[in-house]
C-alpha positions in Angstrom: 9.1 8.5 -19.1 10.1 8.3 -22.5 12.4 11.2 -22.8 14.0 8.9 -19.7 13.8 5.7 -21.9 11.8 4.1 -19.6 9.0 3.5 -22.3 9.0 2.7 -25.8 8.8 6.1 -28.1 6.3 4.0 -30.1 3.8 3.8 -27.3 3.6 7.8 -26.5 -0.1 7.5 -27.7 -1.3 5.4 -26.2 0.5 6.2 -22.9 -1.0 9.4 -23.9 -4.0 7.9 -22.5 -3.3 6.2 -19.8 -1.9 9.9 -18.3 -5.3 11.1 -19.2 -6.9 8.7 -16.4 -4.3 7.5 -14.0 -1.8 9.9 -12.6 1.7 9.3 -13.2 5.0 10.2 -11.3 8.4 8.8 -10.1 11.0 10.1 -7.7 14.4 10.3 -8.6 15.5 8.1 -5.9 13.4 5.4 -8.0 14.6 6.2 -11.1 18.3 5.3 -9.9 17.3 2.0 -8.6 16.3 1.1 -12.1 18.7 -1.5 -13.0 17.7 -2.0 -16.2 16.8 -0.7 -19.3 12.6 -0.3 -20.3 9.9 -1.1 -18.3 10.7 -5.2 -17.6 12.8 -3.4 -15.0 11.2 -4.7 -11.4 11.1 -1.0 -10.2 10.2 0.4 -13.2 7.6 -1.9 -13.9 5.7 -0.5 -10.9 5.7 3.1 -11.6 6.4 3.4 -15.2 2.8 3.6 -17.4 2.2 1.1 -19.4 -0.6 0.6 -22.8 -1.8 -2.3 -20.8 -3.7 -0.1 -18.1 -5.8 0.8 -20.9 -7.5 -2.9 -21.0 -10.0 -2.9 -17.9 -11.5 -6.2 -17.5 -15.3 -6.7 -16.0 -14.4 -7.3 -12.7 -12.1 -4.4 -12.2 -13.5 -1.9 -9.8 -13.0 2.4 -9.7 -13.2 1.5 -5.5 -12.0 -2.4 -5.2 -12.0 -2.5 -1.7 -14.7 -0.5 -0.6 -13.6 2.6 1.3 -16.3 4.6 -0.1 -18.9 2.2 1.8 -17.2 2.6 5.1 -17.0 6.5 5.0 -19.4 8.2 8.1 -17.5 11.6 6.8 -15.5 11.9 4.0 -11.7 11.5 4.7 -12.4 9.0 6.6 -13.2 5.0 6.4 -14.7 3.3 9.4 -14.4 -0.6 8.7 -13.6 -2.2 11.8 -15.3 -1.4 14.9 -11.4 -0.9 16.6 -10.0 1.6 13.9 -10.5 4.1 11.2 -8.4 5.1 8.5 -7.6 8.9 7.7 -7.0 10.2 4.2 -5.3 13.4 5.2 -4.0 13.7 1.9 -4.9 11.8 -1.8 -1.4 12.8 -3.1 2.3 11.0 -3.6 5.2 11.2 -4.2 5.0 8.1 -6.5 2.1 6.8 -8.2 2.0 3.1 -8.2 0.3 1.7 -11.4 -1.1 -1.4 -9.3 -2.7 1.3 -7.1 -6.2 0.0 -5.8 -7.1 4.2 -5.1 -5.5 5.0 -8.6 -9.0 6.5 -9.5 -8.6 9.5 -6.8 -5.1 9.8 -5.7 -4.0 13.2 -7.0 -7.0 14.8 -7.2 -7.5 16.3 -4.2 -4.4 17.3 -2.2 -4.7 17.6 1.4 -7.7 16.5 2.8 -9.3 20.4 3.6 -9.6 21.5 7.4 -12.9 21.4 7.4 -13.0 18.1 6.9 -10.4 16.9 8.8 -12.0 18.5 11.8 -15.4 16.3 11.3 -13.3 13.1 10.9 -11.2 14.2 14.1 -14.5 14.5 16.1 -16.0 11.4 14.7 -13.1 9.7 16.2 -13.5 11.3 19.1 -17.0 10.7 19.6 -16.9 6.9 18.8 -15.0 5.4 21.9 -14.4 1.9 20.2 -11.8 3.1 17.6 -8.4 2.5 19.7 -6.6 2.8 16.7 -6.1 5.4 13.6 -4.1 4.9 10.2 -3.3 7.3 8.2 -3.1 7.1 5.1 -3.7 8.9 1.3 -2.2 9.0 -0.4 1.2 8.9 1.2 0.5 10.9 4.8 4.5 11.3 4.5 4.1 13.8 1.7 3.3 16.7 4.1 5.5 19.0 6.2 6.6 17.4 9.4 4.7 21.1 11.1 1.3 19.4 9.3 2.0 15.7 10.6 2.7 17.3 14.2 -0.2 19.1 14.1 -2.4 15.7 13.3 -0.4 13.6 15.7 -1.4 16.8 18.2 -4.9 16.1 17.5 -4.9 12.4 17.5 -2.9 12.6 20.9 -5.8 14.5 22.7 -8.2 12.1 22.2 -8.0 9.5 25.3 -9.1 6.4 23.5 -6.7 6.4 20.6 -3.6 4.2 21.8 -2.5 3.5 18.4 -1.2 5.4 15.2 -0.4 3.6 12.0 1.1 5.3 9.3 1.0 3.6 5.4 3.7 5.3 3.6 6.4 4.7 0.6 8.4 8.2 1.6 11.1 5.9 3.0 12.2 4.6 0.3 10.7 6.5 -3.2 11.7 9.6 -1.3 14.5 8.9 1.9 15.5 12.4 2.2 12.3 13.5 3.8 13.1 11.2 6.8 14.7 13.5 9.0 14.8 15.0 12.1 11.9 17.3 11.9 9.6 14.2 10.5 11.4 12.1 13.1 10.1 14.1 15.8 7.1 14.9 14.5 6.2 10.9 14.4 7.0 10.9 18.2 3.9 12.5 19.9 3.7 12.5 23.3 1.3 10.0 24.4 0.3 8.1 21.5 2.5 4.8 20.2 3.3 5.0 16.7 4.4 2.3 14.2 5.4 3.2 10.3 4.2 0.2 7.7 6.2 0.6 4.6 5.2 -0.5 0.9 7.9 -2.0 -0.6 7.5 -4.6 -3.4 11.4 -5.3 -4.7 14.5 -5.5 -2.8 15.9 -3.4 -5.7 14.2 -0.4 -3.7 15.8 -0.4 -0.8 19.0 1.5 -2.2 21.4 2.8 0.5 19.6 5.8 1.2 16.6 4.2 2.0 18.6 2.0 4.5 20.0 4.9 6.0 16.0 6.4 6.4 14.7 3.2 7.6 17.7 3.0 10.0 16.9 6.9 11.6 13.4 5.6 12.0 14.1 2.3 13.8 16.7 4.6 15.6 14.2 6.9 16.5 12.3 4.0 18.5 9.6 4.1 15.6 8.6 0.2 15.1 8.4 -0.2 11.5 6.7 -3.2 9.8 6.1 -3.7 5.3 3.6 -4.7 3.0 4.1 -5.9 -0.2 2.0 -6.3 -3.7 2.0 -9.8 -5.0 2.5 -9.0 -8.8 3.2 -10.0 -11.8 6.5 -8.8 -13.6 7.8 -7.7 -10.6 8.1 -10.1 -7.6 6.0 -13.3 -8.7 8.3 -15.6 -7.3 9.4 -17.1 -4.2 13.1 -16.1 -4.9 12.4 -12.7 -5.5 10.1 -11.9 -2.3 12.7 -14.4 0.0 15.3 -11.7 -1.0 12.7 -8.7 -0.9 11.9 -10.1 3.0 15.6 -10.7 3.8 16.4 -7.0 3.4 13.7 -6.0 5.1 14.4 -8.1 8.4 18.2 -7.0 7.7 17.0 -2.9 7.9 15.1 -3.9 11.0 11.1 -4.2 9.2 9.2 -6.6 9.9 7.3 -8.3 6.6 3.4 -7.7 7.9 1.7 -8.5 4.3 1.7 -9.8 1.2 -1.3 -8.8 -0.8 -3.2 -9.9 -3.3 -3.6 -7.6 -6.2 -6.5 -5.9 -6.1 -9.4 -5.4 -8.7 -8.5 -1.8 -9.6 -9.0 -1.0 -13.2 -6.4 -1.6 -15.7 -4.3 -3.8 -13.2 -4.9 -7.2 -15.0 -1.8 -7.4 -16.2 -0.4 -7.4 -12.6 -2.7 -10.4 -11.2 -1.9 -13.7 -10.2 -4.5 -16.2 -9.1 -4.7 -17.0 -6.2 -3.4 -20.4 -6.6 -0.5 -19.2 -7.6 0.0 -16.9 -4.6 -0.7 -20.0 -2.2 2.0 -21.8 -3.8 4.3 -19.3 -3.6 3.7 -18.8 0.0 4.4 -22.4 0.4 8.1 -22.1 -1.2 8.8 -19.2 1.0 7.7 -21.2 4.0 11.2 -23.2 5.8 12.8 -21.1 3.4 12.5 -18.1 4.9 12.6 -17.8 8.7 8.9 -16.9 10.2 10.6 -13.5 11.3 10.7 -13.0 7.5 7.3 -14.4 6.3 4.5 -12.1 6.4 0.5 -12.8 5.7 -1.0 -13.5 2.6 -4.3 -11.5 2.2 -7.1 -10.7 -0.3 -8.9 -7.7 0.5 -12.3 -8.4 -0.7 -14.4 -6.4 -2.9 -17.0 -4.5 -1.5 -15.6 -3.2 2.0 -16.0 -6.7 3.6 -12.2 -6.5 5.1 -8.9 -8.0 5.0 -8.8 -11.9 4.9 -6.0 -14.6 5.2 -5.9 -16.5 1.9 -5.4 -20.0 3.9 -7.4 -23.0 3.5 -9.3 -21.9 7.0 -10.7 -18.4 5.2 -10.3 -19.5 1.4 -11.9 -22.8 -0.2 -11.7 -23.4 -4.1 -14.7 -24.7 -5.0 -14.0 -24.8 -9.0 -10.8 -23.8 -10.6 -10.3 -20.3 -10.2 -13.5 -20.2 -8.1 -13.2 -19.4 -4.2 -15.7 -19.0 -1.5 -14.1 -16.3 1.0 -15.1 -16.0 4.8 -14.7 -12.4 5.7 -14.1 -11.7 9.4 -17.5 -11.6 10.3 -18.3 -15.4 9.2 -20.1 -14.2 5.6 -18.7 -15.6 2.6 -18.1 -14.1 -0.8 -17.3 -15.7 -4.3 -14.6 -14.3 -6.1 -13.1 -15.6 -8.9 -9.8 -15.6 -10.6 -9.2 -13.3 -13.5 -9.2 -16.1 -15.9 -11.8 -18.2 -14.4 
């Protein structure tokens, strides 16, 4: 990254360190869409390490929203009684340094056989999941023979109706969206929608247009989420123009999340409040076709949840009482609180 001068020379120690415990990569399709020089860039600002991931404040967490809590086998987390989500792989082609599984992605690889044959057969032996994500990791880092063959699997078992793929490839990498991928995310029974992460509009150069453009193409529905973060899309001008582009590539803005309590994120946050009043810029600025959910996923496993007054009540500032989806409610508190 600094041979690139995308970070200071002066901070190859410390960054040093920040390599030592977080992976680190960036595609060259990202390193184009840098627009600026050093790491205040938007895009650059989300992949390029920084000294500050060093600082890890008391309430950041190794696993911040609790997938290990929710895993019957490993590979796979079973939160909601209607879907599961499968890890087939802990690698990417980008490493996000917001990344609330920054603590395992890269370690593993591919989720091994093994493995993904018990979480296949705990699918299939629990009749209530109707719906599977996959996830990683980027699942859109394998061959398109390896996704068919999952897709295969998935297909076979009667009371899965849904796939849900979580992936960046899109846009960090558009080239692998082609006709082999395209027709290995068409199985034959199963309906298949692609969420994509994008957190600038700055990403979506014209090959990722053209990728997201074979996929809608392809009859594959495609919806986004989006980091709420700091130094990079903090503002309601920013995401109205990050959601514009989406709608205009045919994606559908699904969420806008909170940043998570991953370690050495802090730098990233926002409160809360400050996310609520974006949201309410955005809102008659922005047509509701454009507007997606704003959502904390709570620490601990306890699901996603719809930061509006119905689900989040300040009760001090920078104090909240959360209701999860099962009626509980949690306290969480801003990171300056």
């Amino acid at each position: 990254m600094i041979a690139a001068g995308l970070a200071p020379s002066g901070d190859a120690a410390r960054l040093e360190q920040v390599a030592a415990g977080f992976r680190i990569r960036m595609t060259p399709a990202m390193r184009a869409a840098v627009q600026t020089d050093g790491p205040a860039d938007p895009v650059a600002a989300q992949f390029v390490p920084d000294p500050r991931e060093l600082i890890t404040r008391p309430e950041e967490l190794a696993d911040p929203i609790g997938d290990e809590a929710h895993s019957p086998v490993p590979g796979l987390t079973h939160r909601y009684p209607d879907r599961a989500i499968l890890h087939i792989t802990r690698s990417c082609e980008v490493y996000c340094r917001f990344c609330f599984r920054r603590e395992v992605v890269g370690d593993e690889g591919t989720l091994p056989a093994r493995e993904i044959d018990a979480a296949l057969a705990h699918i299939a032996a629990t009749p209530a999941i109707r719906e599977v994500i996959l996830t990683g990791g980027d699942p859109l880092v394998l061959s398109a023979r390896r996704i068919a063959a999952v897709m295969a699997r998935l297909d076979g078992i009667a009371h899965v109706d849904l796939v849900r793929i979580h992936t960046r490839i899109p846009v960090v990498a558009p080239g692998r969206i082609d006709p082999a991928m395209l027709a290995a995310l068409r199985p034959a029974r199963l309906t298949v929608w692609l969420v994509l992460h994008s957190n600038h509009a700055n990403e979506l150069t014209p090959d990722a247009c053209a990728a997201l453009a074979r996929l809608a193409d392809a009859g594959i529905p495609l919806l986004s989420q989006t980091v709420l973060l700091r130094g990079v899309n903090a503002d309601a001008d920013t995401l109205a123009d990050l959601f514009r582009a989406l709608i205009r590539n045919r994606v559908k803005p699904y969420y806008l999340h909170h940043c998570d309590l991953a370690r050495g994120t802090g730098h990233f946050r926002t409160s809360i409040t400050e996310g609520q009043e974006i949201m309410a810029r955005l809102r008659g600025r922005i047509s509701g076709t454009c507007l997606p959910q704003y959502v904390l996923d709570l620490p601990g496993g306890h699901g996603k949840v719809p930061l509006d007054p119905g689900h989040a009540q300040q009760v001090a500032p920078g104090r909240w009482l959360i209701r999860d989806w099962r009626g509980k409610t949690h306290d969480y508190r801003d990171p300056d609180a």
